[in-house]
N, C-alpha and C positions, 0 to 999 in steps of 0.2 A: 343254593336254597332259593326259592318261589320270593316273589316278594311278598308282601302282606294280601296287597288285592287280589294277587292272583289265584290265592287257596282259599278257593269256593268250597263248598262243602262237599261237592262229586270230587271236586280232586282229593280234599282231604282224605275222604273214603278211599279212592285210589292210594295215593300214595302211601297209607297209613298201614295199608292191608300185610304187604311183606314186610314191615318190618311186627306187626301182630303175627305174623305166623313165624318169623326168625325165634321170637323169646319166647311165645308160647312151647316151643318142639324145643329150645336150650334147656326150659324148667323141665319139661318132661321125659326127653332123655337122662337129664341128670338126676332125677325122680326114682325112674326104674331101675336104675343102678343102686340106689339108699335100699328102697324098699322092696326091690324083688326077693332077695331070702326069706323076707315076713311074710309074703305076698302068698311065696309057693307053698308053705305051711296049711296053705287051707284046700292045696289040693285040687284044685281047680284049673281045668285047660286054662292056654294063656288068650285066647280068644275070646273066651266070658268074660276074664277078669276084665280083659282092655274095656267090657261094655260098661263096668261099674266105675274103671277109671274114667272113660270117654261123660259120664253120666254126673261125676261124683257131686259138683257143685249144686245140681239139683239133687239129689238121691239123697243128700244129706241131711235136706231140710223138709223136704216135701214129697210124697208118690208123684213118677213120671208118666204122665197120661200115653196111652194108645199112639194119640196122633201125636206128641210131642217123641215117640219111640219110631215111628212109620216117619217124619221129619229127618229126624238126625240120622237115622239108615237108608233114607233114600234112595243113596245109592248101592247100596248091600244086596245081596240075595234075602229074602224075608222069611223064609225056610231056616237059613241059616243061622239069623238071628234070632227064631224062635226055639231053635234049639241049644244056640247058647243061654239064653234066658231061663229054660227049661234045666238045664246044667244047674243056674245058678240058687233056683228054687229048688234045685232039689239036695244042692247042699247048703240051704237055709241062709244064705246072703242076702236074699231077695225076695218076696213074698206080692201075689195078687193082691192086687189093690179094687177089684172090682173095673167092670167096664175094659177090659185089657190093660187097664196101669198098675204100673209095681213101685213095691217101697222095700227101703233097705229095714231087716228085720235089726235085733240085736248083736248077731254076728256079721253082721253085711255094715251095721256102724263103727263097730270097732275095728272092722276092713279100711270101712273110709277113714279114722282116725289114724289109720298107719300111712292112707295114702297122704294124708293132709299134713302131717307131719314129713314124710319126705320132701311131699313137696314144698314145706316153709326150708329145711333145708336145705334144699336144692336152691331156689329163688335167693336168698341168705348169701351162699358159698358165690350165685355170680353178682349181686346189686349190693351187696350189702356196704359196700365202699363206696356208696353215692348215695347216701339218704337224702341230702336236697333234692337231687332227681326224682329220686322214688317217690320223695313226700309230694313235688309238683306233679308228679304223672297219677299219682296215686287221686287226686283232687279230679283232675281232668277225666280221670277213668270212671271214677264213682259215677261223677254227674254222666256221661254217656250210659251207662249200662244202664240208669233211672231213664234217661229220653229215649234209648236203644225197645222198651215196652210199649211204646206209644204204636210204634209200627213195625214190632219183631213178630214174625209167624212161630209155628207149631216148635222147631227146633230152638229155636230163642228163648221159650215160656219153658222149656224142657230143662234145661240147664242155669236161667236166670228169674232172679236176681239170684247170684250166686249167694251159698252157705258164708257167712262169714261169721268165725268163733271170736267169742269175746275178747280172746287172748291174740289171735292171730297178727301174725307180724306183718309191716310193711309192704314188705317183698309178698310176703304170701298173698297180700289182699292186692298188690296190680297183676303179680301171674293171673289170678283169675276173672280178675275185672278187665283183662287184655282178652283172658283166654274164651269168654261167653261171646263176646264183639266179637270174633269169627261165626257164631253160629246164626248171629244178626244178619251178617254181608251172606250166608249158606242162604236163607231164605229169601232175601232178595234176589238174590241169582239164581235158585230154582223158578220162583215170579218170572223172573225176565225171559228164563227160558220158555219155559211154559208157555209165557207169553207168544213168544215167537213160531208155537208149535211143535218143539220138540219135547220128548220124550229123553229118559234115564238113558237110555239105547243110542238116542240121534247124536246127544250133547256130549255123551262119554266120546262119541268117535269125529263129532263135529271137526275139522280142519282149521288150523290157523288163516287168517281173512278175513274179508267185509263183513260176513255174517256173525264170527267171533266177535271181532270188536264191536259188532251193533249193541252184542247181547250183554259184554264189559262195560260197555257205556250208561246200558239200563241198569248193571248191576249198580256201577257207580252211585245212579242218582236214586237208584231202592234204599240205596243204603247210605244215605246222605242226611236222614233227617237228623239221629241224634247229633252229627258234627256242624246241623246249622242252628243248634242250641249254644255252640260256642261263638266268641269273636273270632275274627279274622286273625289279631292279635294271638288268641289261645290256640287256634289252630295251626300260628305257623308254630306256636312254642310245644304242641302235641307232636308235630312231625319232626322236628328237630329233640327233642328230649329221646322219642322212639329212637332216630337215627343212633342218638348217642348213648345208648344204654347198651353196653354189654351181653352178647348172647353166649358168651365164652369167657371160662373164669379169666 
């Protein structure tokens, strides 16, 4: 472990990053296993569906804007997403919101309240044997996804501040207050890239090297602000909590 001085908030963001994306994909593989028989009930390719799961933490509370949609598929063909979207409107999940944003209808909420429910589930079946943990990560998390808005782009605004039900449990409120902090460090890293000149095309096929790392480096410090809202202190107990939380029952 780093000592205390040495996790700056670029590191924090580095370091923090995989293990955000270990527990994130632990809750959501064990998610689609709960909830896919409910899931397939509505009939729907599995390509749409993944947009409402990819979406839910926003969809649930608020219509997702144009460019909070053109954000988070970036990298996607745009064709392709409009016609899964096109799918999902036309079996009444999801409805124009005006200006190209959609919001989840009647039956597009009672979708997400299947998925929201697998995934307390899911979150439950691997943390639920460490509530000190979860209750200290869960503190840590809130306050970052609040400072994560001060300098989150289009993909960030899309999905955060995430839905949280009144009743939602522990586990369920850090999978998602983990899971929107990925979409923070997505827009800093398209910045950096952009930055640098590349293009959806350059970056996808870019080579490990000097140039990578330039642009990991910039990612780093894009995405550093909400972790320089914590102490030194919180942040090594942020990295070390992550480390120590279970992605596997």
């Amino acid at each position: 472990m780093h000592y205390l001085a040495e996790i700056t908030p670029d590191l924090c963001a580095a370091l923090v990053t995989p293990h955000i994306e270990r527990l994130t994909f632990a809750v959501v593989h064990a998610s689609i296993g709960r909830a896919g028989p409910q899931v397939m009930r509505y009939g729907v390719p599995v390509d749409a569906i993944d947009i409402v799961g990819q979406l839910r933490t926003g969809l649930a509370a608020r219509p997702v804007s144009a460019a909070g949609l053109a954000a988070v598929y970036r990298y996607r063909d745009a064709a392709e997403i409009r016609r899964s979207l096109d799918i999902l409107v036309a079996a009444k999940i999801i409805e124009e919101a005006g200006d190209g944003a959609i919001r989840a209808t009647g039956t597009g909420r009672a979708l997400l309240a299947v998925m929201y429910k697998a995934g307390a589930e899911a979150a439950a079946g691997l943390w639920s044997a460490h509530p000190d943990l979860v209750a200290e990560l869960n503190e840590l998390a809130g306050r970052l996804t609040v400072a994560a808005a001060d300098s989150g782009g289009d993909a960030y605004a899309a999905v955060a501040p995430p839905y949280e039900p009144a009743d939602a449990s522990a586990e369920l409120l850090l999978h998602h207050r983990l899971a929107v902090l990925r979409y923070h460090r997505a827009d800093a890293h398209a910045a950096a890239w952009q930055a640098a000149g590349h293009t959806v095309d350059t970056i996808r096929n870019l080579a490990d090297g000097p140039e990578r790392e330039r642009i990991e480096a910039e990612t780093n410090r894009g995405s550093s602000g909400p972790y320089a809202t914590l102490s030194a202190a919180e942040r090594s107990r942020l990295v070390s909590g992550l480390t120590d939380l279970p992605g596997q029952p």
